[in-house]
Biopython code that builds the backbone (N, CA, C, O; Angstrom):
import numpy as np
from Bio.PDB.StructureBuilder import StructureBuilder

atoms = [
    (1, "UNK", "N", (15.141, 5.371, 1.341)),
    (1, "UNK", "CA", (14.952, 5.705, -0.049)),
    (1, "UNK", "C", (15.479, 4.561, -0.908)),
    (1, "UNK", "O", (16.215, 3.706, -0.417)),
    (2, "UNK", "N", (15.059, 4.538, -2.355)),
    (2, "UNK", "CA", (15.602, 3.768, -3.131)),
    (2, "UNK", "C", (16.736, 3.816, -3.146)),
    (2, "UNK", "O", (17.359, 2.828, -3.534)),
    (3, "UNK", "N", (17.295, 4.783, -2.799)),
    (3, "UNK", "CA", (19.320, 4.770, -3.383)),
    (3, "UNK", "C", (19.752, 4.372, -1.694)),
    (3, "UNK", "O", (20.978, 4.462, -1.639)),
    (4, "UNK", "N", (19.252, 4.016, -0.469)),
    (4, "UNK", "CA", (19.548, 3.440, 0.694)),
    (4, "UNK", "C", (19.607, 4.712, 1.711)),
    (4, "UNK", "O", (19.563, 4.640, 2.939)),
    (5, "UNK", "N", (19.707, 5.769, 1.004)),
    (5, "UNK", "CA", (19.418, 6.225, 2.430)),
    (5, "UNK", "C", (18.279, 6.828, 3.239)),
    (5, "UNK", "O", (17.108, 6.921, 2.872)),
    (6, "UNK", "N", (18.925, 7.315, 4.671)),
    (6, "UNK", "CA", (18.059, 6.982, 5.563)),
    (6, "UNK", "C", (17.692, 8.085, 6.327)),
    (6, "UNK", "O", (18.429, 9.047, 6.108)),
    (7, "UNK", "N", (16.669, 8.324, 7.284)),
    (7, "UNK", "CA", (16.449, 9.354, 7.956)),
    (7, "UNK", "C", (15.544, 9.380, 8.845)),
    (7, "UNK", "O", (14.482, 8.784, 8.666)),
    (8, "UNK", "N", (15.901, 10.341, 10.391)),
    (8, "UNK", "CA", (15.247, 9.602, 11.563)),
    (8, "UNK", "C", (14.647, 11.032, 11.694)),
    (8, "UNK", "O", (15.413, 11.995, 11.667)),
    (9, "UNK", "N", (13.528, 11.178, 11.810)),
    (9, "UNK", "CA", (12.408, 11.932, 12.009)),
    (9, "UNK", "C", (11.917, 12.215, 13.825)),
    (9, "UNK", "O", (11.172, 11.446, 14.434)),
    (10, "UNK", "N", (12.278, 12.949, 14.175)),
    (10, "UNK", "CA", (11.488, 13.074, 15.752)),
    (10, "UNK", "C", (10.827, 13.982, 15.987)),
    (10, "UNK", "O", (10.731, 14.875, 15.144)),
    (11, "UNK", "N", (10.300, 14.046, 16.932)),
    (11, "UNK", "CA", (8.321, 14.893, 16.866)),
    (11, "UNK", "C", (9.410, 16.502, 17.184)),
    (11, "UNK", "O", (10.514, 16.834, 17.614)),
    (12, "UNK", "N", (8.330, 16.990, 16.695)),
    (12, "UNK", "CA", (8.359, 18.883, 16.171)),
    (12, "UNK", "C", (9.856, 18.316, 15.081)),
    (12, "UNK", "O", (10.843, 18.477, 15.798)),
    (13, "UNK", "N", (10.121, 17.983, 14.266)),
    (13, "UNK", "CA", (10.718, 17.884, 13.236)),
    (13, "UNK", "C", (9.972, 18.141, 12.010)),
    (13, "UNK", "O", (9.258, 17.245, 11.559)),
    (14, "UNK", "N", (10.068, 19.336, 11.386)),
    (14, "UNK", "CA", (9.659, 19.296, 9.939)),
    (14, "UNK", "C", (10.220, 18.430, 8.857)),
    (14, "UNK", "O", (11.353, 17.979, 9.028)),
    (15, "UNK", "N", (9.523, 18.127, 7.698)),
    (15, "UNK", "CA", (10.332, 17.514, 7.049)),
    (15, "UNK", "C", (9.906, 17.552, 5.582)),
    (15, "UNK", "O", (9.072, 18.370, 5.193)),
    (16, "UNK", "N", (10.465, 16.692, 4.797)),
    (16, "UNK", "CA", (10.013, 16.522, 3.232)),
    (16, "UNK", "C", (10.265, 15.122, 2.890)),
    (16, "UNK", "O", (11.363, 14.607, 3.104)),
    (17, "UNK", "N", (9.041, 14.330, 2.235)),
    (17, "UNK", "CA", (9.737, 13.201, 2.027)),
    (17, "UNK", "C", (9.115, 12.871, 0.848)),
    (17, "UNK", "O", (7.920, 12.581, 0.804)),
    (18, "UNK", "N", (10.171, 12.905, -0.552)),
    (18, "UNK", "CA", (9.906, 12.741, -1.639)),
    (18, "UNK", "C", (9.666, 11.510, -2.379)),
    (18, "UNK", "O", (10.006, 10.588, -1.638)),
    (19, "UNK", "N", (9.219, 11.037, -3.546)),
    (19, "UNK", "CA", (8.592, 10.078, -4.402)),
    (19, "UNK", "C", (9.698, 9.031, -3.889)),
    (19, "UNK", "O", (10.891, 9.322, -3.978)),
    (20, "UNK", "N", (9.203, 7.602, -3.261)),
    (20, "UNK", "CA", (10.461, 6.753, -3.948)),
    (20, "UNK", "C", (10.982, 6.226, -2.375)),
    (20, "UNK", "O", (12.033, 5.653, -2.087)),
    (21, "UNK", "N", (9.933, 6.606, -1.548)),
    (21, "UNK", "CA", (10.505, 6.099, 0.188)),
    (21, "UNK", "C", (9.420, 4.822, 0.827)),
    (21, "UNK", "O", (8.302, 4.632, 0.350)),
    (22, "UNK", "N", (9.962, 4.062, 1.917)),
    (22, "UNK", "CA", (9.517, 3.458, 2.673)),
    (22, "UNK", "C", (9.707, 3.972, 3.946)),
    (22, "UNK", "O", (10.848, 4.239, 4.323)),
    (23, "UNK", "N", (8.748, 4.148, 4.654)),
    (23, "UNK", "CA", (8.577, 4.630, 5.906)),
    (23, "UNK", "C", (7.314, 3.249, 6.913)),
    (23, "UNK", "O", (6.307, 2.574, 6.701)),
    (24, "UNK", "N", (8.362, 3.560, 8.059)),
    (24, "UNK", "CA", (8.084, 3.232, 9.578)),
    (24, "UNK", "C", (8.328, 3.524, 10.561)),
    (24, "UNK", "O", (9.442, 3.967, 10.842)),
    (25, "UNK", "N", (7.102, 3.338, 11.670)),
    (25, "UNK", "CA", (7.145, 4.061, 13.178)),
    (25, "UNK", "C", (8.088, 2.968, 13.761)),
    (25, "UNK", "O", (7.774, 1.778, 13.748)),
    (26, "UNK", "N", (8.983, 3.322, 14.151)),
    (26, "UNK", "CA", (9.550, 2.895, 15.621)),
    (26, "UNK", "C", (9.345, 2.551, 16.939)),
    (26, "UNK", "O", (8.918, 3.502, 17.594)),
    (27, "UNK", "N", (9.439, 1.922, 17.324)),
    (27, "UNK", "CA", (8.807, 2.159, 19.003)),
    (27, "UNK", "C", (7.086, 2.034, 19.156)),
    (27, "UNK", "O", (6.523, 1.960, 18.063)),
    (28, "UNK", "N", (6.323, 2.005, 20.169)),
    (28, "UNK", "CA", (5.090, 1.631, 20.889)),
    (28, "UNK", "C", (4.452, 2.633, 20.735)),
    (28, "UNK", "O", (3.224, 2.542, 20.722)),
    (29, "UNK", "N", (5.283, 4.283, 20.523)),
    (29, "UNK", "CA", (4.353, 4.972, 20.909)),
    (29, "UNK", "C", (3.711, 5.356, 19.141)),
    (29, "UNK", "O", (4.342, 5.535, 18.099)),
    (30, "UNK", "N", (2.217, 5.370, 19.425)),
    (30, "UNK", "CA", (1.588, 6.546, 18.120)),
    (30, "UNK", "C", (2.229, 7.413, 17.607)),
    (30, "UNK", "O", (3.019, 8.053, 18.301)),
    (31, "UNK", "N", (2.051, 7.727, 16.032)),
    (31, "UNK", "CA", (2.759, 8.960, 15.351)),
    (31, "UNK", "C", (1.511, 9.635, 15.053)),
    (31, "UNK", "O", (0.516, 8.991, 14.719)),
    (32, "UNK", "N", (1.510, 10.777, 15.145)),
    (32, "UNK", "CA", (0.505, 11.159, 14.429)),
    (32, "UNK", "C", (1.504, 12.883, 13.565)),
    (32, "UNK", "O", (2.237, 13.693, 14.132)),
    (33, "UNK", "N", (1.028, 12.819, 11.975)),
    (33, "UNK", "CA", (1.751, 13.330, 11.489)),
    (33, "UNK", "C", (0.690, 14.207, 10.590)),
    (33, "UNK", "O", (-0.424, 13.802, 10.258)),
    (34, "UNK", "N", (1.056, 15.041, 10.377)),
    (34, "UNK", "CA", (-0.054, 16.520, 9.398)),
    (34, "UNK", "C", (0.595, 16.647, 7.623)),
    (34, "UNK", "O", (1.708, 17.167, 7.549)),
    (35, "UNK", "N", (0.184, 16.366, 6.770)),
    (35, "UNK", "CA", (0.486, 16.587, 5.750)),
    (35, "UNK", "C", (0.373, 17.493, 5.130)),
    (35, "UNK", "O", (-0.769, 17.800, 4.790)),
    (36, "UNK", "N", (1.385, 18.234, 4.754)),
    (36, "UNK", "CA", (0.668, 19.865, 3.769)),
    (36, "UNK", "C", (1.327, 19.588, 2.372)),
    (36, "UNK", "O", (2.451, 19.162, 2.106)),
    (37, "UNK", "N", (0.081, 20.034, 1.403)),
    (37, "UNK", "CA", (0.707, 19.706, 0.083)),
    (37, "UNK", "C", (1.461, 21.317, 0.074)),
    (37, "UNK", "O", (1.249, 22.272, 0.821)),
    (38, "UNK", "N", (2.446, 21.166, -1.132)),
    (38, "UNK", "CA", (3.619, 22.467, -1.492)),
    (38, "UNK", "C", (2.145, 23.224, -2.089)),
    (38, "UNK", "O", (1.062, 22.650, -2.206)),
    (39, "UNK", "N", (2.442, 24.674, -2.424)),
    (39, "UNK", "CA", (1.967, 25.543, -3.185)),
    (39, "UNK", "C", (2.225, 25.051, -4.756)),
    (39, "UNK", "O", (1.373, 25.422, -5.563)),
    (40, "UNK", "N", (3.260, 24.298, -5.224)),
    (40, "UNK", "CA", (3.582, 23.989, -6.240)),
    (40, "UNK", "C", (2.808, 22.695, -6.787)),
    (40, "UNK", "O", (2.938, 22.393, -7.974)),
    (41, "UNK", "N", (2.261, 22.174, -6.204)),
    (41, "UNK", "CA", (1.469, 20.731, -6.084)),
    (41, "UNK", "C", (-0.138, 21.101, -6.093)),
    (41, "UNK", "O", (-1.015, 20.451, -6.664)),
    (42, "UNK", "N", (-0.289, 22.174, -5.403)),
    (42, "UNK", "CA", (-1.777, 22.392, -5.206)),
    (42, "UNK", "C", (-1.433, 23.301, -6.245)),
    (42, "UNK", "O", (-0.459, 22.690, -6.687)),
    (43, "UNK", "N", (-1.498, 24.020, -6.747)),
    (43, "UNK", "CA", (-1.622, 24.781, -7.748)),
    (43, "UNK", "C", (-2.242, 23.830, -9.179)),
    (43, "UNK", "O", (-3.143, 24.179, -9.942)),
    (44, "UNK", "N", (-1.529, 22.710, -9.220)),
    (44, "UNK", "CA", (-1.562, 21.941, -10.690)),
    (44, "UNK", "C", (-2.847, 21.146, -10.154)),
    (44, "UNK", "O", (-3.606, 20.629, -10.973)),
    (45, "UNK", "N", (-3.036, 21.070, -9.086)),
    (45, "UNK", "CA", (-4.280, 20.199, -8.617)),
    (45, "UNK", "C", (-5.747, 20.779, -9.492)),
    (45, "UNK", "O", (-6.838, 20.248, -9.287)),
]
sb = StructureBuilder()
sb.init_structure("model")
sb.init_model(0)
sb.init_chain("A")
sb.init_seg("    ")
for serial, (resi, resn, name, xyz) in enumerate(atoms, 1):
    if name == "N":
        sb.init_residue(resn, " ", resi, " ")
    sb.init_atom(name, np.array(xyz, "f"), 0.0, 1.0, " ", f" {name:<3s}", serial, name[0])
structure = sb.get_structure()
């Protein structure tokens, strides 16, 4: 994140990752990841 911190994500981990991040895969293997928008997000859509 902008303010430095950090966070390690591993598979069947849910998560949230808000406005304002840099993200990268680690390691060789493929990520493959599912995006769901909030109810609060699709609503204003």
């Amino acid at each position: 994140m902008k303010d430095g911190t950090e966070k390690t994500i591993k598979a069947g981990d849910s998560y949230t990752i808000p406005p304002g991040h840099e993200a990268w895969v680690e390691g060789d293997e493929p990520f493959v990841g599912i995006e769901v928008m909030s109810a609060d997000t699709y609503a204003k859509a």
